[in-house]
Structure formats: C-alpha cells, structure tokens
Gaussian input, Z-matrix of N, CA and C with variables (Angstrom, degrees):
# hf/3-21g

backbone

0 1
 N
 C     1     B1
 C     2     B2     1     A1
 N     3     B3     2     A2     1     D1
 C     4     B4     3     A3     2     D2
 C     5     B5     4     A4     3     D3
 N     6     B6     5     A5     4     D4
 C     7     B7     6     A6     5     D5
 C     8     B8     7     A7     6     D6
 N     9     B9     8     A8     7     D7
 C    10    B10     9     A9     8     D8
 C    11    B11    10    A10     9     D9
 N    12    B12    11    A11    10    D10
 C    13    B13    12    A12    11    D11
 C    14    B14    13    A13    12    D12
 N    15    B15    14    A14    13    D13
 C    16    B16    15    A15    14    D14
 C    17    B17    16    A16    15    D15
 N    18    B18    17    A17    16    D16
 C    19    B19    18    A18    17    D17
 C    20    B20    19    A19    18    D18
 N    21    B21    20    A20    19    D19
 C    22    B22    21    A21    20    D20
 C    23    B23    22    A22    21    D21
 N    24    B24    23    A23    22    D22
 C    25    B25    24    A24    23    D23
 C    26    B26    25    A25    24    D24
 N    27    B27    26    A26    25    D25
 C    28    B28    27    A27    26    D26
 C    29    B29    28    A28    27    D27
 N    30    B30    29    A29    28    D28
 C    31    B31    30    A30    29    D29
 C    32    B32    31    A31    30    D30
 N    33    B33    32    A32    31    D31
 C    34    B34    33    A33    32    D32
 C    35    B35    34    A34    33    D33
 N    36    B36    35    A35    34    D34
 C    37    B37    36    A36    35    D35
 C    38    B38    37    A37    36    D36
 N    39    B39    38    A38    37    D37
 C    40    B40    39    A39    38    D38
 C    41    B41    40    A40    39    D39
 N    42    B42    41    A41    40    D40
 C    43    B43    42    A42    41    D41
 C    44    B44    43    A43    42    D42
 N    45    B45    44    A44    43    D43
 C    46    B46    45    A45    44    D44
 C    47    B47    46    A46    45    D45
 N    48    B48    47    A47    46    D46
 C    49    B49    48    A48    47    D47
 C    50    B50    49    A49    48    D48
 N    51    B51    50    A50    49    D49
 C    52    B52    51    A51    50    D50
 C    53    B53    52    A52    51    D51
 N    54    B54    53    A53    52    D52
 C    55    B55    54    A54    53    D53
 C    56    B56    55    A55    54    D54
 N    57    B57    56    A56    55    D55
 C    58    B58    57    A57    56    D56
 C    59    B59    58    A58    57    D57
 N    60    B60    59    A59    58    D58
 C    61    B61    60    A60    59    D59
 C    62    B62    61    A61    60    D60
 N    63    B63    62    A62    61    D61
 C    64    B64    63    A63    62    D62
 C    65    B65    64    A64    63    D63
 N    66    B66    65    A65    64    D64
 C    67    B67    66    A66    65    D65
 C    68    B68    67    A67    66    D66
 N    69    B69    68    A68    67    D67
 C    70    B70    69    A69    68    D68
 C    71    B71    70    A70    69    D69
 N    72    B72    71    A71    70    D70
 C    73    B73    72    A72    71    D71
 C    74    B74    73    A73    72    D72
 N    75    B75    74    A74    73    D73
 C    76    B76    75    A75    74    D74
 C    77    B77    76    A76    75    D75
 N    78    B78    77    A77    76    D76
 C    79    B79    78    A78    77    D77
 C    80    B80    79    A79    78    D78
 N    81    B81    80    A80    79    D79
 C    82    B82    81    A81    80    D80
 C    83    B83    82    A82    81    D81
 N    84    B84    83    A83    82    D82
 C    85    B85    84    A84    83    D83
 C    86    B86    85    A85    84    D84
 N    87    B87    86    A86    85    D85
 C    88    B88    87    A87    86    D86
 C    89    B89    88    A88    87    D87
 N    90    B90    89    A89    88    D88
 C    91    B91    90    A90    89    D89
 C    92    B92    91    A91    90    D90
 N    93    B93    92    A92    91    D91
 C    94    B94    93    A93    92    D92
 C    95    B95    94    A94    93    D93
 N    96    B96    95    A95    94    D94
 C    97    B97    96    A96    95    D95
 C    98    B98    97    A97    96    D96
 N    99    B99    98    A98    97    D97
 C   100   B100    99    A99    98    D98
 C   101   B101   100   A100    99    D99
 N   102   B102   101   A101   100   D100
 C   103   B103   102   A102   101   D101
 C   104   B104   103   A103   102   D102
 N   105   B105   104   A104   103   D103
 C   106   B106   105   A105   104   D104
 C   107   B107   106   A106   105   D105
 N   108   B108   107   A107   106   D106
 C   109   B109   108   A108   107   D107
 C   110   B110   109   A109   108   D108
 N   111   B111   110   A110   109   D109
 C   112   B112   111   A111   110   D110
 C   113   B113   112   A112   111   D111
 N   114   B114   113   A113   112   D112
 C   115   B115   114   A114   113   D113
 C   116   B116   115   A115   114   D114
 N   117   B117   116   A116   115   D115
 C   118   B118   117   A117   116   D116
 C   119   B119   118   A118   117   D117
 N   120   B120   119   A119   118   D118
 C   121   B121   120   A120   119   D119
 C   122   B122   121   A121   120   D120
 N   123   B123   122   A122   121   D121
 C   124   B124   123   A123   122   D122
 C   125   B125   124   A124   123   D123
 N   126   B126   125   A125   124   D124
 C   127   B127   126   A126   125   D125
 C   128   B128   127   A127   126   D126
 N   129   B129   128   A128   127   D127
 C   130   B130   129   A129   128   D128
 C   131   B131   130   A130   129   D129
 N   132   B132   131   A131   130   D130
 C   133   B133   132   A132   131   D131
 C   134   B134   133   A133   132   D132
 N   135   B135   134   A134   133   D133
 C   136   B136   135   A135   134   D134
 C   137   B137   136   A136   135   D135
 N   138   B138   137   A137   136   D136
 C   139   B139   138   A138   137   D137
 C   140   B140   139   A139   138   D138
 N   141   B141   140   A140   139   D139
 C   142   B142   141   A141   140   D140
 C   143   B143   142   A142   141   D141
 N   144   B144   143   A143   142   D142
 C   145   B145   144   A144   143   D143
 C   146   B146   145   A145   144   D144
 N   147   B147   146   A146   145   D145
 C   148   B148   147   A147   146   D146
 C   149   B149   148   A148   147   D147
 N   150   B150   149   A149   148   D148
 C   151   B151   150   A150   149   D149
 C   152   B152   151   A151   150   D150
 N   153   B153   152   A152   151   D151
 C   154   B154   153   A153   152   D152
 C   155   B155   154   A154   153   D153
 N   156   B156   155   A155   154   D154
 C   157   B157   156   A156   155   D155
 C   158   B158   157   A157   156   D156
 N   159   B159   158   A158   157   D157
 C   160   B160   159   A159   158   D158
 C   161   B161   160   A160   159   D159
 N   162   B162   161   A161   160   D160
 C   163   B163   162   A162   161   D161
 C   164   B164   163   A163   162   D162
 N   165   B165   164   A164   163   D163
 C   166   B166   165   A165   164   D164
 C   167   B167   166   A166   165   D165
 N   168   B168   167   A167   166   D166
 C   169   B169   168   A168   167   D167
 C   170   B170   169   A169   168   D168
 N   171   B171   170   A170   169   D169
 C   172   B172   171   A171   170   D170
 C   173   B173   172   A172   171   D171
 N   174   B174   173   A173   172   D172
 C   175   B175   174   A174   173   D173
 C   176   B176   175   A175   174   D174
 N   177   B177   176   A176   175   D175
 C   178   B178   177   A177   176   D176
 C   179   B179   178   A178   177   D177
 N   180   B180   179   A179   178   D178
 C   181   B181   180   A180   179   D179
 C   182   B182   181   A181   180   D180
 N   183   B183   182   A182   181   D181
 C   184   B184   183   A183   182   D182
 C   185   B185   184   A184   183   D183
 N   186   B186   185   A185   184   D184
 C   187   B187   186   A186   185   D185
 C   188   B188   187   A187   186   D186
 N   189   B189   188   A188   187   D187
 C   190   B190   189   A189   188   D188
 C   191   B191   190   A190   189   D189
 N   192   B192   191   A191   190   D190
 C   193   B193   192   A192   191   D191
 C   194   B194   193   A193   192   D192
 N   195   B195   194   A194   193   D193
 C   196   B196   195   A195   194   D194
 C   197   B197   196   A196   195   D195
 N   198   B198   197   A197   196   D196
 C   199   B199   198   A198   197   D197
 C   200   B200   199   A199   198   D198
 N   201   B201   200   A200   199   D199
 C   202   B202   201   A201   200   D200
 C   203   B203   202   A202   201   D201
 N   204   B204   203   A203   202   D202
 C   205   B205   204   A204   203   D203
 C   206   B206   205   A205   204   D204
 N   207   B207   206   A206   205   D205
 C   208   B208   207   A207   206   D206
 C   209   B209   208   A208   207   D207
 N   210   B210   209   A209   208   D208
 C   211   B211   210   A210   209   D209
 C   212   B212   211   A211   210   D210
 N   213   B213   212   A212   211   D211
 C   214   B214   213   A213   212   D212
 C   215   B215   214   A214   213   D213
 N   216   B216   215   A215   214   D214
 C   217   B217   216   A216   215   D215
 C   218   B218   217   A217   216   D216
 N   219   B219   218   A218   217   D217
 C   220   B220   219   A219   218   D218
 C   221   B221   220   A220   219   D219
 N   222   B222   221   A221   220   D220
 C   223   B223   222   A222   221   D221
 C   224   B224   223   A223   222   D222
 N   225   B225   224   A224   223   D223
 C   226   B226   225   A225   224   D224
 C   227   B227   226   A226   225   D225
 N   228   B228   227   A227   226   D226
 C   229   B229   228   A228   227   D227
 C   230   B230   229   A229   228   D228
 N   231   B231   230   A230   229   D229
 C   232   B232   231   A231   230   D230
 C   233   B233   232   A232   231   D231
 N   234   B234   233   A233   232   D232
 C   235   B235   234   A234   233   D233
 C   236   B236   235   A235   234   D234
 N   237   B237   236   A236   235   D235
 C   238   B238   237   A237   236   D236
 C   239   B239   238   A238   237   D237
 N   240   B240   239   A239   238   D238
 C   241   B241   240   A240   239   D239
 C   242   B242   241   A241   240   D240
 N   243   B243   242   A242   241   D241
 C   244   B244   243   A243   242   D242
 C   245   B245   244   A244   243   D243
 N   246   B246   245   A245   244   D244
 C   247   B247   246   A246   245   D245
 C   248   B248   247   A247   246   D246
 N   249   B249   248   A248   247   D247
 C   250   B250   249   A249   248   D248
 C   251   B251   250   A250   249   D249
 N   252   B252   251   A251   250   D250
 C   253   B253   252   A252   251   D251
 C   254   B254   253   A253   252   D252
 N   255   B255   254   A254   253   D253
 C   256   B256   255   A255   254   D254
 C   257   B257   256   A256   255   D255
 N   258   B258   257   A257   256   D256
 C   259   B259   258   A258   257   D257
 C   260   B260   259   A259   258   D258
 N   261   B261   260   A260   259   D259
 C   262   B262   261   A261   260   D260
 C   263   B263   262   A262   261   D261
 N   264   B264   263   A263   262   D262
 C   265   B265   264   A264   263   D263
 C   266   B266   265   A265   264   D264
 N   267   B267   266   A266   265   D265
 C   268   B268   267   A267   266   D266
 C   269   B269   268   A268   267   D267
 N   270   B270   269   A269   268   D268
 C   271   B271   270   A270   269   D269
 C   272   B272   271   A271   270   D270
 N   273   B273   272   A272   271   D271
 C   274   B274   273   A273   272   D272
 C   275   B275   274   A274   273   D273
 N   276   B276   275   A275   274   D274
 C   277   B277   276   A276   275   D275
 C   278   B278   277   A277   276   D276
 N   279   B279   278   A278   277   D277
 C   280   B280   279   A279   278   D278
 C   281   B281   280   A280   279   D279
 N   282   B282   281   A281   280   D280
 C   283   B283   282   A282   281   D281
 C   284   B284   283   A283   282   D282
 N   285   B285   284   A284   283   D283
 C   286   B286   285   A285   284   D284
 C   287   B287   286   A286   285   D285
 N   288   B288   287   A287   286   D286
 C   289   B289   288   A288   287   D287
 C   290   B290   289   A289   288   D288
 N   291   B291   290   A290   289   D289
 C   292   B292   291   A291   290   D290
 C   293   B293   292   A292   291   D291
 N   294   B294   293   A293   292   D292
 C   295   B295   294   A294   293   D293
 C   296   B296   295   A295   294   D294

   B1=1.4458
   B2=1.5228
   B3=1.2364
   B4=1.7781
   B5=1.8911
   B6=1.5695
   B7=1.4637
   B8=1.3360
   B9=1.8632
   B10=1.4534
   B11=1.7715
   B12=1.5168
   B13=1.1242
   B14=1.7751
   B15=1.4242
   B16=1.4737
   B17=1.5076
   B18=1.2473
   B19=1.4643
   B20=1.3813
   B21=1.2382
   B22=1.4557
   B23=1.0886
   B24=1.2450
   B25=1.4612
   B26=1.5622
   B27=1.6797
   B28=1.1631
   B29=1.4317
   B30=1.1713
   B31=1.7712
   B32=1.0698
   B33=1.1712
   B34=1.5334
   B35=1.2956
   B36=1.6319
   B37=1.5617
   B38=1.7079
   B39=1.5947
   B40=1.4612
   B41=1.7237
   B42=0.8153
   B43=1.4762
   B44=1.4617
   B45=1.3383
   B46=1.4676
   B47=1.9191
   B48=1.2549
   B49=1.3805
   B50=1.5560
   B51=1.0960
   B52=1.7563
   B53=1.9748
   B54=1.3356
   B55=1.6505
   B56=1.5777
   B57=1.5423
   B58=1.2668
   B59=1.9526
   B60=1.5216
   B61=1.7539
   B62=1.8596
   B63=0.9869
   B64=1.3768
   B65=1.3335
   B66=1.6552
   B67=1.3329
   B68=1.6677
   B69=1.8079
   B70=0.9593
   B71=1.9698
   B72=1.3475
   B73=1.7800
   B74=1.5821
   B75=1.0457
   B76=1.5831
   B77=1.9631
   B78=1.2924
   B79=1.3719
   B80=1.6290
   B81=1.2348
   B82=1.5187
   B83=1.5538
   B84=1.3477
   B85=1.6374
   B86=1.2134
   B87=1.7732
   B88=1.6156
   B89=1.3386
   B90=1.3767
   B91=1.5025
   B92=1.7535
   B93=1.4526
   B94=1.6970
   B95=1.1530
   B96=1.0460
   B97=1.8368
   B98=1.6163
   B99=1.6583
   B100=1.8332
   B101=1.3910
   B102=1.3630
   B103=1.6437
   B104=1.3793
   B105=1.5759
   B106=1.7008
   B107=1.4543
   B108=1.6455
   B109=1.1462
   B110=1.5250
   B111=1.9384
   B112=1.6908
   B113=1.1981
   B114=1.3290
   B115=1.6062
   B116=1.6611
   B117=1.1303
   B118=1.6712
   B119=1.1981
   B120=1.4095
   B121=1.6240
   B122=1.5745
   B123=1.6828
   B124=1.6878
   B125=1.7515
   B126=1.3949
   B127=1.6369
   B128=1.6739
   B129=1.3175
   B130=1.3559
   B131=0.9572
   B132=1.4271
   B133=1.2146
   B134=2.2208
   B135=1.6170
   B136=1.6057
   B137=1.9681
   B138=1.5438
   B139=1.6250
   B140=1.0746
   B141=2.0214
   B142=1.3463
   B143=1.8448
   B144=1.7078
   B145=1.4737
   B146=1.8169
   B147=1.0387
   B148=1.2899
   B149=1.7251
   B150=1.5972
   B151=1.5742
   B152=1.3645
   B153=1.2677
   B154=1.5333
   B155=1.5261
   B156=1.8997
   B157=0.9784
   B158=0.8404
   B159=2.0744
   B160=1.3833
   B161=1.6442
   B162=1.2077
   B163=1.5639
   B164=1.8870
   B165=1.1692
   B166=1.5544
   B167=1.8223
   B168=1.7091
   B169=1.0966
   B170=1.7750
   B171=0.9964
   B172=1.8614
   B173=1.9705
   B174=0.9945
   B175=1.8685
   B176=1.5520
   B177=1.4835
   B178=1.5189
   B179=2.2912
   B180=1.1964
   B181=1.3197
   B182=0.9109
   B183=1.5990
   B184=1.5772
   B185=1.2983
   B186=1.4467
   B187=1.6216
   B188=1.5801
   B189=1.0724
   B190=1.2434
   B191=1.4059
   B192=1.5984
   B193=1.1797
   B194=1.6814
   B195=1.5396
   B196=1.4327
   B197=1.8969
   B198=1.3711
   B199=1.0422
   B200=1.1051
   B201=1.8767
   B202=1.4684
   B203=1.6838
   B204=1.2599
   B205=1.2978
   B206=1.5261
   B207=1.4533
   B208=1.5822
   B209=1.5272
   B210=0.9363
   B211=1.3390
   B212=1.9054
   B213=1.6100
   B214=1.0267
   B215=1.5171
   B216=1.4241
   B217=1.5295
   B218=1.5395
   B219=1.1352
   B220=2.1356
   B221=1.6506
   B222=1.6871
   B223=1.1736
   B224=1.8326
   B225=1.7401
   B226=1.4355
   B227=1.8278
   B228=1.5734
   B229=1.6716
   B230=1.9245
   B231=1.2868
   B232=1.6721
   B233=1.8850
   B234=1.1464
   B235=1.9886
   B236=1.5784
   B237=1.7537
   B238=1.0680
   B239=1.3696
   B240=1.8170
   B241=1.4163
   B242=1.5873
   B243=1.3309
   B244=1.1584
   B245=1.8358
   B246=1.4270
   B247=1.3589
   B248=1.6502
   B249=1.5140
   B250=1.3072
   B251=1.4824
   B252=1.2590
   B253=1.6152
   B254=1.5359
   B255=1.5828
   B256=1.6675
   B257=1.2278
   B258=1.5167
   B259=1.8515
   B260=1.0657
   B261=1.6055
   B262=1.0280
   B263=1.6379
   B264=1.3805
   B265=1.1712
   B266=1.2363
   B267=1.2974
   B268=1.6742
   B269=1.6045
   B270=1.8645
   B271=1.1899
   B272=2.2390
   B273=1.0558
   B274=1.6587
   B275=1.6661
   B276=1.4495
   B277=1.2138
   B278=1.4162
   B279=1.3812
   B280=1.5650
   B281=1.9299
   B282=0.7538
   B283=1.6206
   B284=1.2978
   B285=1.4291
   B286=1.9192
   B287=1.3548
   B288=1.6175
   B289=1.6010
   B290=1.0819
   B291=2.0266
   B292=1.7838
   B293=1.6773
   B294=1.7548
   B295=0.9499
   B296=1.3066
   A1=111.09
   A2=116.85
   A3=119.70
   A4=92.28
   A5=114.58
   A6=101.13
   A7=132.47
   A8=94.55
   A9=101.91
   A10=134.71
   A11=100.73
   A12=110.10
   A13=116.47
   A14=96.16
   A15=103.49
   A16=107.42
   A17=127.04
   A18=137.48
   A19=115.24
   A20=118.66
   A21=126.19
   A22=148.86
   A23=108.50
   A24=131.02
   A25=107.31
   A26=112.18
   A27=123.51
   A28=102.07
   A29=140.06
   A30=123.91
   A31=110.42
   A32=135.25
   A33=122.78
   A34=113.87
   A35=123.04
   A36=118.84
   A37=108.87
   A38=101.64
   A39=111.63
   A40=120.92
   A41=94.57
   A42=115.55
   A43=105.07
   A44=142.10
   A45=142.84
   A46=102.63
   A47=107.02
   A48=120.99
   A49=111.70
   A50=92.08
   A51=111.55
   A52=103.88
   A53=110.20
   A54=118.72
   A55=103.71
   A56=123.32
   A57=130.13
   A58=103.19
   A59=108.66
   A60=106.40
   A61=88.81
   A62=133.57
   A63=114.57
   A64=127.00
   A65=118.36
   A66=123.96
   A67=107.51
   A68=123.86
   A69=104.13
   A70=102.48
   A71=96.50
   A72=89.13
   A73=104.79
   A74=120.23
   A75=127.23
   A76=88.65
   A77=113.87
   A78=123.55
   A79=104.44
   A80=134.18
   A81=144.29
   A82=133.96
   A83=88.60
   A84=84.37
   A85=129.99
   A86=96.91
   A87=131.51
   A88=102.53
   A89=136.06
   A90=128.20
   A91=83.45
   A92=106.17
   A93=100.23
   A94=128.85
   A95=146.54
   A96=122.81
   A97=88.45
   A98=108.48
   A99=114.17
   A100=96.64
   A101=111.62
   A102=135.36
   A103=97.73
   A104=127.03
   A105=108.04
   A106=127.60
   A107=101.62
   A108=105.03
   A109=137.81
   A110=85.75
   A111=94.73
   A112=75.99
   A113=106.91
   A114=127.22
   A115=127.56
   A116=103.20
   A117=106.69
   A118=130.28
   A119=115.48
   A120=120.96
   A121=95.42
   A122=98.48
   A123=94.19
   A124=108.52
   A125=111.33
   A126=123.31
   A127=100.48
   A128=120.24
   A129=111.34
   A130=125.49
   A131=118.82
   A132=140.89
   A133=105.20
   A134=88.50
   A135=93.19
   A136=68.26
   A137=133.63
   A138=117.09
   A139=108.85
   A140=108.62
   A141=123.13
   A142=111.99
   A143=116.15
   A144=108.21
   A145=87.78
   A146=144.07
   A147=130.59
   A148=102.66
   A149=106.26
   A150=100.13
   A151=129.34
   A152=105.14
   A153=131.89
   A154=99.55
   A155=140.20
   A156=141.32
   A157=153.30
   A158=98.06
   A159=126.85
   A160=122.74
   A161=128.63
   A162=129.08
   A163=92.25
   A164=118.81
   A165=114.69
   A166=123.35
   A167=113.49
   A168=111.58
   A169=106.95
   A170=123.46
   A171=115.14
   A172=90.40
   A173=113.28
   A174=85.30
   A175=145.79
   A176=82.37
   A177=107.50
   A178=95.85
   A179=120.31
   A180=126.54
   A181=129.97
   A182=117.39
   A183=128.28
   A184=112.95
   A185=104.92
   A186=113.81
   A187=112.23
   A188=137.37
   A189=137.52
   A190=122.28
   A191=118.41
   A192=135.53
   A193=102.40
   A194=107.50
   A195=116.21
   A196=109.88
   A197=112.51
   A198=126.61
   A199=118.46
   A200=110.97
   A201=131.42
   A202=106.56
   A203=135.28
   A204=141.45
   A205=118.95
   A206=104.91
   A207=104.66
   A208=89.54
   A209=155.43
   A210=161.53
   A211=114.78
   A212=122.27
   A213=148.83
   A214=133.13
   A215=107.98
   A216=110.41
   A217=109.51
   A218=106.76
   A219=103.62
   A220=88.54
   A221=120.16
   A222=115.13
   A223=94.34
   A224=102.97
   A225=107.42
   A226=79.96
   A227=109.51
   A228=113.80
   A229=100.96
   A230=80.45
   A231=102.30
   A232=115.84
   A233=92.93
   A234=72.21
   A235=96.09
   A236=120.58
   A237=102.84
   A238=137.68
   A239=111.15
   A240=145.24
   A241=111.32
   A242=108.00
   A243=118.09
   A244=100.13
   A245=107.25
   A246=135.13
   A247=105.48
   A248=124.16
   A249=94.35
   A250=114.30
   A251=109.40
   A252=119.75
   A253=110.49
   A254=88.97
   A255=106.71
   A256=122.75
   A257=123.73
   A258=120.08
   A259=143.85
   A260=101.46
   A261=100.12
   A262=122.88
   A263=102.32
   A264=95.26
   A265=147.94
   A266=118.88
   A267=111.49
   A268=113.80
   A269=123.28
   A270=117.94
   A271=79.87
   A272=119.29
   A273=110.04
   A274=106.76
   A275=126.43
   A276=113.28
   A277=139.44
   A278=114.93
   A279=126.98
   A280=98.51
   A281=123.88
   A282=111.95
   A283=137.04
   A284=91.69
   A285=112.36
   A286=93.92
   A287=121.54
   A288=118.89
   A289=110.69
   A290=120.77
   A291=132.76
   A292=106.63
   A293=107.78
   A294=103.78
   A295=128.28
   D1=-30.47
   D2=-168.03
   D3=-64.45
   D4=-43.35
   D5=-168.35
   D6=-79.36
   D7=-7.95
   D8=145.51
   D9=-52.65
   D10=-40.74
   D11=-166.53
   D12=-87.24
   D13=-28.12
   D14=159.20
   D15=-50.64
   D16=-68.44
   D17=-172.24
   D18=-43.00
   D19=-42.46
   D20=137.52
   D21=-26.48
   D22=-70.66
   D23=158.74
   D24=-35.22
   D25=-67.80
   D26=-172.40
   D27=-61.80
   D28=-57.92
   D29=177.50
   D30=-53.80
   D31=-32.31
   D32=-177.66
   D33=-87.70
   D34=-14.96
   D35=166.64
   D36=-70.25
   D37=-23.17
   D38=175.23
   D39=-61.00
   D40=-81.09
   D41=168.55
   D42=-41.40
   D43=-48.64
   D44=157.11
   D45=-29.66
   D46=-62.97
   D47=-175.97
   D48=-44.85
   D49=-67.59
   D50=-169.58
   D51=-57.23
   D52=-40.02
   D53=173.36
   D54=-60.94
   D55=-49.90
   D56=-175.17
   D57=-60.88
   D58=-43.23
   D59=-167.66
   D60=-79.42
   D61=-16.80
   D62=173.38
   D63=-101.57
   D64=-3.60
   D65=154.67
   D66=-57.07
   D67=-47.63
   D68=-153.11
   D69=-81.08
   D70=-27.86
   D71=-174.36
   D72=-67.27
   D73=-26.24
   D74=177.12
   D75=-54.24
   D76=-71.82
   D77=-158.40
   D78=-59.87
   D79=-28.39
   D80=138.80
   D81=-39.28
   D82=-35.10
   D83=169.85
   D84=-134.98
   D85=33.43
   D86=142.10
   D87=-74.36
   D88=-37.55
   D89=-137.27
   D90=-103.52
   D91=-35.13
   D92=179.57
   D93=-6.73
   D94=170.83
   D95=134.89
   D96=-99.57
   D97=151.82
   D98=175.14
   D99=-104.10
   D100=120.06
   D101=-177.06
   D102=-67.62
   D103=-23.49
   D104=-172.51
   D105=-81.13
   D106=-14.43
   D107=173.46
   D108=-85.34
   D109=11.52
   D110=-173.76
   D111=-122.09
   D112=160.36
   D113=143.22
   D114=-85.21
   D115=-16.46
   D116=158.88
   D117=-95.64
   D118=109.88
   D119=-167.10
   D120=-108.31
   D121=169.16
   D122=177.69
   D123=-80.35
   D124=-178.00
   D125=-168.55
   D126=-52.50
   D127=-58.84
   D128=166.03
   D129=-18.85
   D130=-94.92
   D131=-139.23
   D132=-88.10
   D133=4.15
   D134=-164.80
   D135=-100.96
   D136=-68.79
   D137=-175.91
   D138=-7.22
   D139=-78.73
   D140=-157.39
   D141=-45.56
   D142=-38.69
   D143=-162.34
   D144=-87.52
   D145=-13.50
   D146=-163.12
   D147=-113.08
   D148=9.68
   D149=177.43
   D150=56.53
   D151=36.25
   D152=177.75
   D153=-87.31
   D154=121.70
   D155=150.94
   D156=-12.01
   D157=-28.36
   D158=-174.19
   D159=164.19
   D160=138.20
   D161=-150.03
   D162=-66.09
   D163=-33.18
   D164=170.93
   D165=-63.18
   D166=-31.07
   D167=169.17
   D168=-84.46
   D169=-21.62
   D170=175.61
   D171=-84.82
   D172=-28.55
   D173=165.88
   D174=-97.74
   D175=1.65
   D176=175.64
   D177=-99.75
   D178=-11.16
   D179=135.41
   D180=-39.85
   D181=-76.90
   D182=161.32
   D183=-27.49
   D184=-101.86
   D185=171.13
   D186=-13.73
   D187=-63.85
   D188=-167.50
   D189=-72.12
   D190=-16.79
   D191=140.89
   D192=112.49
   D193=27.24
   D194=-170.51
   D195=-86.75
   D196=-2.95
   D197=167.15
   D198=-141.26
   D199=117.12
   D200=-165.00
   D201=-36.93
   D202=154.02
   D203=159.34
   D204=-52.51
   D205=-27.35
   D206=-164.98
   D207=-85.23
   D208=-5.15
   D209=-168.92
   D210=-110.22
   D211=6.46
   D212=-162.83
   D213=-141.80
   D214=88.93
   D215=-165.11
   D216=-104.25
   D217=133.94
   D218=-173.35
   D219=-124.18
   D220=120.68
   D221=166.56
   D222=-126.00
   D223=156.50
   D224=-146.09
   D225=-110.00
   D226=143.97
   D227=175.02
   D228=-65.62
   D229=-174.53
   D230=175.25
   D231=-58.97
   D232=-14.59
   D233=178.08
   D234=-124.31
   D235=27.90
   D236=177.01
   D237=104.50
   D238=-52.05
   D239=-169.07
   D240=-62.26
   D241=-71.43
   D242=-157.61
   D243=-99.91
   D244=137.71
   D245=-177.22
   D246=-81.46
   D247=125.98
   D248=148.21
   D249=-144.39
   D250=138.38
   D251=-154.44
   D252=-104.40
   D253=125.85
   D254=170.04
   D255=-112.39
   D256=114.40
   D257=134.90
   D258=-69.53
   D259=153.27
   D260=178.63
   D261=-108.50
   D262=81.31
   D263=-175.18
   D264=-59.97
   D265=-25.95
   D266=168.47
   D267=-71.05
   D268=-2.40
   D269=-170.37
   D270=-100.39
   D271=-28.03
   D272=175.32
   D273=-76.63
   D274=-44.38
   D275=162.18
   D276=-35.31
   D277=-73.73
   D278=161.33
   D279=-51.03
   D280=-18.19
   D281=160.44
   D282=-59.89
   D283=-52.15
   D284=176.79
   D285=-69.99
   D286=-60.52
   D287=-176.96
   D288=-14.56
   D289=-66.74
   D290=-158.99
   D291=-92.80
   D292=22.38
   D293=151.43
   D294=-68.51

C-alpha cells in the first residue's frame, strides 16, 4: 500500500508544479501590454499587419512620405538616442479604404 501512496504523493507534488509554472506565465501575460486594444503597434509588427515585405520597406514608406504623418508616432528612449516608431494602423487602413 505505501507504493501506492508514494505514486500519489508524487502526482500531486506534480500537479503542485505544473499549477505553480502556470501561475507564473498567467502572471506574464498580465504584465504584457495587449496590442489589440491599441491601434498603434511598433514598426514590426505594424509591416507584418499592413503586408509590408519587411519593417525596412514600411520605413523606407515613411521616409518617402507614402504614409500620411498623422498616422506616424516616433517616441525617443531614455537617453534620447534611439527612435522608436509607431502606427497606427487601423487609423492608415480605414484611410486607404476612403481612398
């Protein structure tokens, strides 16, 4: 009977485990930020939804002035240096649409 109860023991130290590794990814992707509720995603992930080739061809877009300014947010990190640029794509989508 005890090696029943070992066997026991051991699934339920299991299952303890597995509850503990999904508290923390649960608690991770609380801390996320959720991209759907904005319409401004970063340069990446704004290519991928607007079917851009690559985050260099949607910024060589920008630059070139193929997407309006009002549709283009550049906020600068902590020392200043580095740029990093957001669209807003569902406000450039419904744009092209009422083209």
């Amino acid at each position: 009977m005890s090696p029943s109860l070992t066997a026991a023991d051991d699934i339920k130290q299991q299952l303890n485990l597995i509850c503990a590794q999904l508290n923390v990814i649960q608690a991770k992707l609380e801390l996320k930020p959720r991209l759907s509720s904005s319409p401004w995603l970063p340069l990446s992930e704004a290519a991928m939804a607007l079917h851009f080739p690559s985050t260099r061809a949607l910024r060589m877009a920008i630059d070139r002035g193929r997407i309006p300014p009002q549709f283009v947010s550049a906020t600068t990190g902590d020392t200043g240096k580095r740029r990093t640029l957001y669209v807003d794509v569902e406000g450039f989508a419904s744009h092209l649409r009422n083209k």
